[in-house]
The first five atom37 places (N, CA, C, CB, O) and aatype in JSON, in Angstrom:
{
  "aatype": [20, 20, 20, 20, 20, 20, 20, 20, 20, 20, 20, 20, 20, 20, 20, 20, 20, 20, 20, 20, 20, 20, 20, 20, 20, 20, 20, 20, 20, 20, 20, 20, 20, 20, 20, 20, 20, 20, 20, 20, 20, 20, 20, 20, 20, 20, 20, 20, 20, 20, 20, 20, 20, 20, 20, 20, 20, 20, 20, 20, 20, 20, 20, 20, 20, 20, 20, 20, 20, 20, 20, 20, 20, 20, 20, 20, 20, 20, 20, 20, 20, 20, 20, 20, 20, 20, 20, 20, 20, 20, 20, 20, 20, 20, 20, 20, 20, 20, 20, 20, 20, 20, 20, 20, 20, 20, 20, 20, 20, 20, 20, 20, 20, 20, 20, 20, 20, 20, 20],
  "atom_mask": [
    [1, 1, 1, 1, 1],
    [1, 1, 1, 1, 1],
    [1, 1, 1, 1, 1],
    [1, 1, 1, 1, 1],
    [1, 1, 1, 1, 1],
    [1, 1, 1, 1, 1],
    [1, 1, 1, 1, 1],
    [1, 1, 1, 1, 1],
    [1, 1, 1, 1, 1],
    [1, 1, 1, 1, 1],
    [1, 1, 1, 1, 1],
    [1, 1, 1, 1, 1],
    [1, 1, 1, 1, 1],
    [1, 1, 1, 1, 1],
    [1, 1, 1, 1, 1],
    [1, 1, 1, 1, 1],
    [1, 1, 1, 1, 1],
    [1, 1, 1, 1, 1],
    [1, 1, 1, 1, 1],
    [1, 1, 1, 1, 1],
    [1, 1, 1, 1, 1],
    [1, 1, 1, 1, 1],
    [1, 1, 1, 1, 1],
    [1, 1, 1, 1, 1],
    [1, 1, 1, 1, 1],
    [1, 1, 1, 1, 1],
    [1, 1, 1, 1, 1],
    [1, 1, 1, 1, 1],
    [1, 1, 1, 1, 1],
    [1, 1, 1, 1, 1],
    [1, 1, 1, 1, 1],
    [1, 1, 1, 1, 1],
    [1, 1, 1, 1, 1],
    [1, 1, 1, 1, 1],
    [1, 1, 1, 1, 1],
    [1, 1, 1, 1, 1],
    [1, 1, 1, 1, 1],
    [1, 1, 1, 1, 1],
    [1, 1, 1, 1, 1],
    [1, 1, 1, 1, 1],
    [1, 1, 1, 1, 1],
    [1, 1, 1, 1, 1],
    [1, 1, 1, 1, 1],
    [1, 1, 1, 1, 1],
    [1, 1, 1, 1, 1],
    [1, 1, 1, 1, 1],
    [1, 1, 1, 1, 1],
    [1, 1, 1, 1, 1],
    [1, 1, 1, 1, 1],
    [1, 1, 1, 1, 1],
    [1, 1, 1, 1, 1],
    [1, 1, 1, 1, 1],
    [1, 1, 1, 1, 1],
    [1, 1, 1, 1, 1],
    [1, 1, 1, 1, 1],
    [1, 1, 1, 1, 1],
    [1, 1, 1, 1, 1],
    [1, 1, 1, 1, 1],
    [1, 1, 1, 1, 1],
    [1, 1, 1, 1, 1],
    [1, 1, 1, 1, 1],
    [1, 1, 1, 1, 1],
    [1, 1, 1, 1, 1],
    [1, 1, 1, 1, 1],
    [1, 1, 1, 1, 1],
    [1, 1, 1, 1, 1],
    [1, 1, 1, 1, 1],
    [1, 1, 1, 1, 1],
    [1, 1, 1, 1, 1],
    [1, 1, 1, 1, 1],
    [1, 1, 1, 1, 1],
    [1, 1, 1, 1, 1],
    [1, 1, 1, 1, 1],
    [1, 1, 1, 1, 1],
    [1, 1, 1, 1, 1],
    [1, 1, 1, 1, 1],
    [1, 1, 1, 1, 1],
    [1, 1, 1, 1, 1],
    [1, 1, 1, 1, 1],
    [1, 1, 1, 1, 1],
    [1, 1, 1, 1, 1],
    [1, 1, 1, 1, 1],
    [1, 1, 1, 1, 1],
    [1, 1, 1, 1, 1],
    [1, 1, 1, 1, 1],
    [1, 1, 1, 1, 1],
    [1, 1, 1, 1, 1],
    [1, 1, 1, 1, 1],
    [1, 1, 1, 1, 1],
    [1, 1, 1, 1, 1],
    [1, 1, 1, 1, 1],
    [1, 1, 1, 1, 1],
    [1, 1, 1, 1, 1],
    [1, 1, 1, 1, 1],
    [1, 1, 1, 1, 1],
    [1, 1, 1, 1, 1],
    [1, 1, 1, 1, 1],
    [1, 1, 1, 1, 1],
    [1, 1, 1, 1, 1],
    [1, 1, 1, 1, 1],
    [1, 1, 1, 1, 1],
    [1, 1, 1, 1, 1],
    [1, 1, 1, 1, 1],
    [1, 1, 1, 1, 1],
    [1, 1, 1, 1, 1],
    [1, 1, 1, 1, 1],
    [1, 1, 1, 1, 1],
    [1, 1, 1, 1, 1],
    [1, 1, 1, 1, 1],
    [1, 1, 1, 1, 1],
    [1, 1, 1, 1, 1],
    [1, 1, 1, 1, 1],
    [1, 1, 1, 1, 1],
    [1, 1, 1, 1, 1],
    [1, 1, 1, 1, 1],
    [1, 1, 1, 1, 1],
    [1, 1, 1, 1, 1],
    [1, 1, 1, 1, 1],
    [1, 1, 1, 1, 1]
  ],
  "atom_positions": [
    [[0.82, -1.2, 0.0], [0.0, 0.0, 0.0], [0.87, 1.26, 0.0], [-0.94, 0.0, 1.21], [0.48, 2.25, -0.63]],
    [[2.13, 1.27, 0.74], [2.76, 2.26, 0.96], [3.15, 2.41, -0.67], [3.87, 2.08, 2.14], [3.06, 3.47, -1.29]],
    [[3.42, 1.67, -1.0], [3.74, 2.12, -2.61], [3.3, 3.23, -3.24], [3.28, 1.23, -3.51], [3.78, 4.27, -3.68]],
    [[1.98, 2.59, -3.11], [1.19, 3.9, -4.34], [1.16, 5.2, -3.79], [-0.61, 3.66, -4.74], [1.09, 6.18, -4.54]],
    [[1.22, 5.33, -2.44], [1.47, 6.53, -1.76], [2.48, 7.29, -1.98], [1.53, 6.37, -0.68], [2.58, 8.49, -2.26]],
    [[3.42, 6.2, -1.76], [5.15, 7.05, -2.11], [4.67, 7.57, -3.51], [6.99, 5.74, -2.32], [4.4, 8.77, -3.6]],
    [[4.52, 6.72, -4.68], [4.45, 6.95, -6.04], [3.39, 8.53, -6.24], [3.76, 5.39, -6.78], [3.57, 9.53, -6.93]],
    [[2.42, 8.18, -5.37], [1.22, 9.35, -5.11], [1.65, 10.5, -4.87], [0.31, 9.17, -4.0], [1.17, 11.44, -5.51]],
    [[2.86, 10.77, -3.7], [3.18, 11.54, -3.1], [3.71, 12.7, -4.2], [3.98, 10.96, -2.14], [3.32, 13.81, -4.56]],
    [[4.95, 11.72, -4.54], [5.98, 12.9, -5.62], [4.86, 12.89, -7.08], [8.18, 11.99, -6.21], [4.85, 14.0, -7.61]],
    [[4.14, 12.07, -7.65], [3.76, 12.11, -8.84], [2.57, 13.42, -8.42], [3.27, 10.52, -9.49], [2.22, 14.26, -9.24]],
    [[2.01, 13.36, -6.85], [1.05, 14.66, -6.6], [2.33, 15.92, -7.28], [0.51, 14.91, -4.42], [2.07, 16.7, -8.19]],
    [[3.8, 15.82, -6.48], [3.96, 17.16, -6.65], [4.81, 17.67, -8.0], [4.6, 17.6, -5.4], [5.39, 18.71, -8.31]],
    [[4.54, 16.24, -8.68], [4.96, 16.55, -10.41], [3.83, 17.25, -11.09], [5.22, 15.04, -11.39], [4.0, 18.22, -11.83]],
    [[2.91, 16.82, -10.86], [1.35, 17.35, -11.34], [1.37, 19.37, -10.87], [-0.25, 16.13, -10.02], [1.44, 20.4, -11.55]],
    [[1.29, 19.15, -9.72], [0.96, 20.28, -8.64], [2.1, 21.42, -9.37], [1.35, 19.73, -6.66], [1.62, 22.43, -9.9]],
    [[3.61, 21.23, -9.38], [4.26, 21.91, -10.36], [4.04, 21.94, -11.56], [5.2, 21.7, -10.36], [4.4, 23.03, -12.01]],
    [[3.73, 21.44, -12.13], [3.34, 21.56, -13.89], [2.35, 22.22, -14.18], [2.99, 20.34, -14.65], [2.29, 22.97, -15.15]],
    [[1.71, 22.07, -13.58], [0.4, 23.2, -13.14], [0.1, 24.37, -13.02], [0.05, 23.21, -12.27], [-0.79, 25.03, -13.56]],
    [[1.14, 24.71, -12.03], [1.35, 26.01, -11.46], [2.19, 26.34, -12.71], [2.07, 26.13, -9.86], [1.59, 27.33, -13.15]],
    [[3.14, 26.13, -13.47], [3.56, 26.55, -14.29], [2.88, 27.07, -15.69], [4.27, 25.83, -14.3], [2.9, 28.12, -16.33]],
    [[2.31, 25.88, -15.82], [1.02, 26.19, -16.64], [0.46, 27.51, -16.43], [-0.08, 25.21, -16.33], [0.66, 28.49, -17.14]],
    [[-0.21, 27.47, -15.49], [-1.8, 28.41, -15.52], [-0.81, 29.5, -15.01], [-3.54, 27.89, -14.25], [-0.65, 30.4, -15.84]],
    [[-0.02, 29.68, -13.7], [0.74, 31.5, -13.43], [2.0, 31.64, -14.17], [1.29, 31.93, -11.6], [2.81, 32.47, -13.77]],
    [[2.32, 30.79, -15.38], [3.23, 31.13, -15.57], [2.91, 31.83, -17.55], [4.23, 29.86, -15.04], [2.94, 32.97, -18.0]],
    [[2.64, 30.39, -18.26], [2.74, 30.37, -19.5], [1.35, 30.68, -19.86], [3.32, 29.16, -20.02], [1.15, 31.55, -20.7]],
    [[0.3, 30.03, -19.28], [-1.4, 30.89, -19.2], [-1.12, 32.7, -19.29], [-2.39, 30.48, -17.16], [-1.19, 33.4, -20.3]],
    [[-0.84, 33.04, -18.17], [-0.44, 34.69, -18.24], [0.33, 35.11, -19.52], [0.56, 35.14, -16.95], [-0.07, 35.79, -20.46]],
    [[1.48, 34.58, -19.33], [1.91, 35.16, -20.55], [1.67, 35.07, -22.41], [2.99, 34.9, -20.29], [2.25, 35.71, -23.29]],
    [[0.62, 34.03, -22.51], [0.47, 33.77, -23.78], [-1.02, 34.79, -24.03], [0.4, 31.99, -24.04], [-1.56, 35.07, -25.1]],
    [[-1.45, 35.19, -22.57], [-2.95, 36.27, -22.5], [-2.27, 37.65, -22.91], [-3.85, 36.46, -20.61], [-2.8, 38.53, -23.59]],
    [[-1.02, 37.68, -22.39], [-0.29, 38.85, -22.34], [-0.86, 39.91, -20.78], [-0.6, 39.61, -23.99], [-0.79, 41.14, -20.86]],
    [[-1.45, 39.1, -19.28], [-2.07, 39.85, -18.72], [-1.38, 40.73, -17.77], [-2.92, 39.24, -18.3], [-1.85, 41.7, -17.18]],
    [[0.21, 40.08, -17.68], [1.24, 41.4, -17.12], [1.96, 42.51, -18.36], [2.74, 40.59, -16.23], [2.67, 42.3, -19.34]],
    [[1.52, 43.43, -17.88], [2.54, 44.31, -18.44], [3.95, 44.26, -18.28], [2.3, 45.38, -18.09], [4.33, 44.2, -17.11]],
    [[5.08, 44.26, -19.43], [6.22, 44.35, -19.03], [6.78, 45.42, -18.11], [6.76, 44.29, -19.98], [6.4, 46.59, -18.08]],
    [[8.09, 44.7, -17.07], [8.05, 45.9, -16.3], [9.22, 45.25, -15.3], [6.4, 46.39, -15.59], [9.42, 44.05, -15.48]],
    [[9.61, 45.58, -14.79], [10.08, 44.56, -13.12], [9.36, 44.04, -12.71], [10.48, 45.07, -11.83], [9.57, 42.83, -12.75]],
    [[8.21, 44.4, -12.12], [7.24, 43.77, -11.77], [6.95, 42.4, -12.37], [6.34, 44.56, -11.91], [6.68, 41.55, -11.52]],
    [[6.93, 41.97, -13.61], [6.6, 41.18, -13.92], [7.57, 40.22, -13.91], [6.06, 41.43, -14.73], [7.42, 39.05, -13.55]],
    [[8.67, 40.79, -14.36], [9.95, 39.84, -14.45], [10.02, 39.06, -12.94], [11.53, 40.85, -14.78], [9.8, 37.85, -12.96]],
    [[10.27, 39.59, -11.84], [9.91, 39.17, -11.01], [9.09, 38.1, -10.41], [9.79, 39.79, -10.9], [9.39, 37.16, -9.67]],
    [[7.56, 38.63, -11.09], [6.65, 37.5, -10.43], [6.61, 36.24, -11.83], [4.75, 38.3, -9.93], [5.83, 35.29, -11.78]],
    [[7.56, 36.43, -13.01], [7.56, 34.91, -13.7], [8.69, 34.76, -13.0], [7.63, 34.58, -15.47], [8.77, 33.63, -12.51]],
    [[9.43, 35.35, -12.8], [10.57, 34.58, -12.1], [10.48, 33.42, -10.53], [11.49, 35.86, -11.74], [10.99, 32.34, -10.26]],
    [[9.69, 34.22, -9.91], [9.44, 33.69, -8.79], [8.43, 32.39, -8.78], [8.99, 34.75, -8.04], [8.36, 31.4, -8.05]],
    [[7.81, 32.76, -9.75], [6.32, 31.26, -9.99], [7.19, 30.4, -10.69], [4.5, 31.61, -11.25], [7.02, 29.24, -10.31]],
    [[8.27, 30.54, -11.78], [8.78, 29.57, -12.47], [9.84, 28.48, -11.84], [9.29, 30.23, -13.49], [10.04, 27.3, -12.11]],
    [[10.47, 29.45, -10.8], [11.33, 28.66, -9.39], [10.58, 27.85, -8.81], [11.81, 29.55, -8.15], [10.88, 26.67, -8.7]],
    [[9.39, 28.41, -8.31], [8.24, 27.81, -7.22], [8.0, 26.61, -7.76], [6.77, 28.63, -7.03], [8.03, 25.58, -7.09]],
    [[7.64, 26.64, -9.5], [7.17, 25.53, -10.18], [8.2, 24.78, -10.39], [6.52, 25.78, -11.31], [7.91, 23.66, -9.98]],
    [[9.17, 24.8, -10.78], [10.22, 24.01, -10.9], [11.0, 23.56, -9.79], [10.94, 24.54, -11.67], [11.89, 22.73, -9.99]],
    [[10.84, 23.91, -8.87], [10.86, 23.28, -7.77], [10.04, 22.1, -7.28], [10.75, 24.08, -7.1], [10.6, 21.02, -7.09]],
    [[9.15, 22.2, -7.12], [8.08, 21.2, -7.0], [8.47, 20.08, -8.11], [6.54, 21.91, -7.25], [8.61, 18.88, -7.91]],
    [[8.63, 20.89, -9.5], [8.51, 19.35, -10.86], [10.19, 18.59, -10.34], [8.62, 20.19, -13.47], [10.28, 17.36, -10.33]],
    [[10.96, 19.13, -10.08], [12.45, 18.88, -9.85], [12.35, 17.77, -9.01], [13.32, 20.08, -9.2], [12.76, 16.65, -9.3]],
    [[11.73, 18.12, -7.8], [11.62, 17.38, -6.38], [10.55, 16.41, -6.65], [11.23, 18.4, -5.01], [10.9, 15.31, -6.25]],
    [[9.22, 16.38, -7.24], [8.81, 15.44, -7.71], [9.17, 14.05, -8.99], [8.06, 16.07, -7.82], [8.51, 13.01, -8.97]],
    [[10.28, 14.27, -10.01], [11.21, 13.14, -10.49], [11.97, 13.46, -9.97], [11.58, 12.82, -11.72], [12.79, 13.44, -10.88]],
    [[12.51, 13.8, -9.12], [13.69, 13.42, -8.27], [13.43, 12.28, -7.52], [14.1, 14.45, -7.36], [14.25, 11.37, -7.44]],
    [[11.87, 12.24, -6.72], [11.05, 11.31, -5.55], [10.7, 10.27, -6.73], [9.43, 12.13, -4.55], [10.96, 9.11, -6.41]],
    [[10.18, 10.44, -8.0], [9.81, 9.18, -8.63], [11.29, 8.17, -9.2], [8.76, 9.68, -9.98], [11.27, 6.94, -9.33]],
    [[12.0, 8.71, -9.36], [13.39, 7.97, -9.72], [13.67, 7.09, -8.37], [14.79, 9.18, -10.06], [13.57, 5.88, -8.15]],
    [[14.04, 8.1, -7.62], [14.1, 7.41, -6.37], [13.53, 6.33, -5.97], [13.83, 8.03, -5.61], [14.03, 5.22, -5.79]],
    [[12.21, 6.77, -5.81], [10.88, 5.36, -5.54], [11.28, 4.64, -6.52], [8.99, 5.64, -5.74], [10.82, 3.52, -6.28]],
    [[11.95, 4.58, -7.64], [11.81, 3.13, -8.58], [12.96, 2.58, -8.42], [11.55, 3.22, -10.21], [13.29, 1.55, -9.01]],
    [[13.57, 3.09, -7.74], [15.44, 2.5, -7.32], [14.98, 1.91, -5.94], [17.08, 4.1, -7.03], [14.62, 0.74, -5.84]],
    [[15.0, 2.67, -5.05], [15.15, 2.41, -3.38], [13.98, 3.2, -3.01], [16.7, 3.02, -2.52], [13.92, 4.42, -2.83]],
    [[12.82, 2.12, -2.93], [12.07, 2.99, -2.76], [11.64, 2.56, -0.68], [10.78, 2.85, -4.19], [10.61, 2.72, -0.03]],
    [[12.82, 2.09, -0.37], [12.9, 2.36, 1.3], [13.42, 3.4, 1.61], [13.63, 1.46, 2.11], [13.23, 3.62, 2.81]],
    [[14.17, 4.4, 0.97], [14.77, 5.63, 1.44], [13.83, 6.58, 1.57], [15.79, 6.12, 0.64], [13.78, 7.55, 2.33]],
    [[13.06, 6.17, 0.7], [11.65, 7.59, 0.68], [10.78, 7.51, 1.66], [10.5, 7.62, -0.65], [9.88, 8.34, 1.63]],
    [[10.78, 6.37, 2.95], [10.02, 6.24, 3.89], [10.73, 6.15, 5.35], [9.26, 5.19, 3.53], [10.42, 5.62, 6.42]],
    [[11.8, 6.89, 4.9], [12.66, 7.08, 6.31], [12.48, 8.43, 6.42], [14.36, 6.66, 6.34], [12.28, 9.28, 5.55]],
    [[12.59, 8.54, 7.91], [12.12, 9.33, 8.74], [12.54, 11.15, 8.42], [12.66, 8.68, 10.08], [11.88, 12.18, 8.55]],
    [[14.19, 10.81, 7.85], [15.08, 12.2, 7.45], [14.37, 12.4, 6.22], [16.92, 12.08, 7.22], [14.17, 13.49, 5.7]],
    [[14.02, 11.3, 5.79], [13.76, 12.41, 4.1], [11.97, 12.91, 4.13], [14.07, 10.99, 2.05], [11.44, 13.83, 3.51]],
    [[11.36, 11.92, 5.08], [10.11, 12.68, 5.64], [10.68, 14.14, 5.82], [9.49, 12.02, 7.17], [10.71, 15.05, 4.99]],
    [[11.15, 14.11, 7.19], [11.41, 15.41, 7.25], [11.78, 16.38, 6.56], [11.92, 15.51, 7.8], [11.44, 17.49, 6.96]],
    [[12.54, 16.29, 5.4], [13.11, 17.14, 4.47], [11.74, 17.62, 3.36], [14.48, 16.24, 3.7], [11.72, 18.7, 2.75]],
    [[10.83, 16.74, 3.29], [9.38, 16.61, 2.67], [8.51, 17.43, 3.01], [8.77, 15.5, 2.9], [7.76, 18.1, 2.31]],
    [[8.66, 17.35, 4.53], [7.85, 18.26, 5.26], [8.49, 19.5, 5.2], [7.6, 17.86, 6.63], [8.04, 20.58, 4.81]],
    [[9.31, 19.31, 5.53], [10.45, 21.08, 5.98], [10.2, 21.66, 4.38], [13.03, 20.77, 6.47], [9.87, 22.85, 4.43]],
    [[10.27, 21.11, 2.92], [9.9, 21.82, 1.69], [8.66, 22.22, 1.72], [10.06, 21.12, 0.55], [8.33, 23.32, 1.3]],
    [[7.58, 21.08, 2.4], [6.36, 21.49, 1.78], [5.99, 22.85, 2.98], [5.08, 20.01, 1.65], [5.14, 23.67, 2.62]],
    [[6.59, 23.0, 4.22], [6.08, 24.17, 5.23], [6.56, 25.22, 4.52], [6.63, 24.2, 6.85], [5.79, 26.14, 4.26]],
    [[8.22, 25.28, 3.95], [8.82, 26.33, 3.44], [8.12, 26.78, 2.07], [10.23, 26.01, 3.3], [8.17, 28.0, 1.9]],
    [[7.52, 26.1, 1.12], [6.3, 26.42, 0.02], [5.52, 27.05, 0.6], [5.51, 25.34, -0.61], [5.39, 28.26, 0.38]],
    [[4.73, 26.34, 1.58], [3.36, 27.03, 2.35], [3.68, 28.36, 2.37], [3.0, 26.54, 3.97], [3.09, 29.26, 1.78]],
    [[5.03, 28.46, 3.35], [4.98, 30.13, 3.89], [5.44, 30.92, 2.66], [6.14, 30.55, 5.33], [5.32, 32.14, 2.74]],
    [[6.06, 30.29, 1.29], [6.42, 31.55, 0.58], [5.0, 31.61, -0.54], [8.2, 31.4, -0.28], [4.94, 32.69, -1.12]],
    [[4.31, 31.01, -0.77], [3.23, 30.99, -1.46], [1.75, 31.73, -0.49], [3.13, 29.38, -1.89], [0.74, 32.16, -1.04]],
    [[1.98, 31.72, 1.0], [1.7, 32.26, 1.62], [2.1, 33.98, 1.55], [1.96, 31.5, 2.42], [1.18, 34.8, 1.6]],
    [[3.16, 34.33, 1.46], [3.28, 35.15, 1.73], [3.41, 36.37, -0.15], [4.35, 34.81, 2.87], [3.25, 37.56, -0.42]],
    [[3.76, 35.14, -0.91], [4.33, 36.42, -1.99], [2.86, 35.52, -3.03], [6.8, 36.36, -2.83], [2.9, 36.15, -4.09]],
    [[1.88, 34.6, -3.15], [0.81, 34.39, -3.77], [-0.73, 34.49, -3.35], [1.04, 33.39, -4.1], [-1.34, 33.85, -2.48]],
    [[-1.15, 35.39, -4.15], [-2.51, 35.17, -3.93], [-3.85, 33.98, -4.03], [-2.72, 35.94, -4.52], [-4.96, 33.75, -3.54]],
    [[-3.18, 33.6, -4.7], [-3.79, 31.9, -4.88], [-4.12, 31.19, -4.18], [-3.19, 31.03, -5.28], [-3.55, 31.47, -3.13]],
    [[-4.69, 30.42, -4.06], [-5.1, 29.67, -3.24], [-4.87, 28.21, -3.1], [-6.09, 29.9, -3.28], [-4.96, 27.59, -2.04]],
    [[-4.46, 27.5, -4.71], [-4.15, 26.67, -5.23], [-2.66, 26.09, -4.7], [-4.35, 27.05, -6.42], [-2.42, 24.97, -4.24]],
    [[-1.78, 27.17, -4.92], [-0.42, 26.78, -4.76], [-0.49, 26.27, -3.02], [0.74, 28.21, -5.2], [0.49, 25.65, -2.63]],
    [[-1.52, 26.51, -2.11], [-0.89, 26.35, -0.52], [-1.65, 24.9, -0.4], [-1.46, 27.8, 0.93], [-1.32, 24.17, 0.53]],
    [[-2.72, 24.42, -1.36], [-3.13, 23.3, -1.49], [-2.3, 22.16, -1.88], [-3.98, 23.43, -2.17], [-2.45, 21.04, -1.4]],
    [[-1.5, 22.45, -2.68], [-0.71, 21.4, -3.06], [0.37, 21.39, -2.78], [-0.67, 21.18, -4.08], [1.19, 20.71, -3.4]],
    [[0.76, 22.36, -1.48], [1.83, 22.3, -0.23], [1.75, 21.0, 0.7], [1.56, 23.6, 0.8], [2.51, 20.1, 1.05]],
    [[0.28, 21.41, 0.91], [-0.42, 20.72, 2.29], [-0.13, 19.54, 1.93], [-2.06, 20.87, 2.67], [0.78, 18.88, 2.42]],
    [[-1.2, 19.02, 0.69], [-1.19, 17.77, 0.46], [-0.05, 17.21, 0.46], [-1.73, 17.51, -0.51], [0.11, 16.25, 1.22]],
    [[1.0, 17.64, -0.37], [2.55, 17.14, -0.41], [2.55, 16.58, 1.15], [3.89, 18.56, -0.77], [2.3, 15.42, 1.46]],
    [[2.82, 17.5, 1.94], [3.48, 17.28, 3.33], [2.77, 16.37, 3.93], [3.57, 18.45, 4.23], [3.38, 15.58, 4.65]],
    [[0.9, 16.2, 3.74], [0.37, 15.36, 4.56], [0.24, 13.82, 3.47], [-1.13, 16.11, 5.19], [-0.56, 12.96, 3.85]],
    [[1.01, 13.56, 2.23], [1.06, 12.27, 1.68], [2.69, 12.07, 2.25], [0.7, 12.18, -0.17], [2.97, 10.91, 2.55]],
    [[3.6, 12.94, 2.39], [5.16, 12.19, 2.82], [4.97, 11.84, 3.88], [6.54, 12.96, 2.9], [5.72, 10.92, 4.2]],
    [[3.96, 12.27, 4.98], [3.79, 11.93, 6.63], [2.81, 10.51, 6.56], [2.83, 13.46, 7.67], [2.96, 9.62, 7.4]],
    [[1.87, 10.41, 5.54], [1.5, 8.73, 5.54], [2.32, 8.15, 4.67], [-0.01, 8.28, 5.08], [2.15, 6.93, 4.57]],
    [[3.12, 8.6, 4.05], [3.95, 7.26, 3.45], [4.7, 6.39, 4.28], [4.97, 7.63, 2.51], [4.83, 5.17, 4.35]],
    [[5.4, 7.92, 5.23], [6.44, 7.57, 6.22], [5.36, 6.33, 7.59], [7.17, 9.49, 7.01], [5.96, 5.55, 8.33]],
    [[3.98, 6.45, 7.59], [3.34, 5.79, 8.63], [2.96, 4.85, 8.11], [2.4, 6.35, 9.3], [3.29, 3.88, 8.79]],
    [[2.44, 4.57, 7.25], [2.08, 3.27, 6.29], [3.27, 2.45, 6.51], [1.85, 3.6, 4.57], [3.23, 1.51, 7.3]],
    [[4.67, 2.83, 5.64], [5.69, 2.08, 5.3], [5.49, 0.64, 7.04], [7.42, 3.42, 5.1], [6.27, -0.3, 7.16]]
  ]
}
């Protein structure tokens, strides 16, 4: 069972990044709905990190799971799971209006905490 979870977990936050890239990143800009400016450079800059972060760390977790997929249910890399998905929360918290991006924080953090309890 723990399987599909692990697999669940990172393939949630392959999805959850691709997403976000999608719709605040390449959605906006193909509408044209920022004006060029700093401003904008900025906030693609910052959503395209955010997103690629998440897609990075999610095949990073699916490679993993298909090699050793006992490392992904130890306790340190929980934690490192959690400690990304709180540190998302608070910067999507603090620099997004969305509502979306703190959803697929949560979930992240609360599928690495049952993988780690399942296993």
């Amino acid at each position: 069972m723990y399987r599909y979870v692990v697999y669940g977990t990172y393939g949630w936050l392959l999805l959850g990044g691709t997403m976000h890239l999608a719709i605040d990143v390449v959605s906006q800009y193909v509408r044209g709905k920022r004006t060029p400016g700093p401003e904008t450079t900025l906030y693609f800059g910052m959503h395209i990190a955010y997103g690629l972060g998440h897609i990075f760390l999610g095949l990073l977790g699916l490679l993993v799971a298909r090699r050793a997929l006992d490392v992904l249910v130890q306790w340190p890399t929980v934690l490192l799971c959690v400690a990304a998905s709180a540190c998302w929360l608070v910067f999507s918290s603090i620099f997004t209006e969305y509502w979306e991006p703190k959803v697929i924080a949560v979930v992240f953090g609360a599928l690495a905490v049952a993988s780690a309890v399942l296993a």
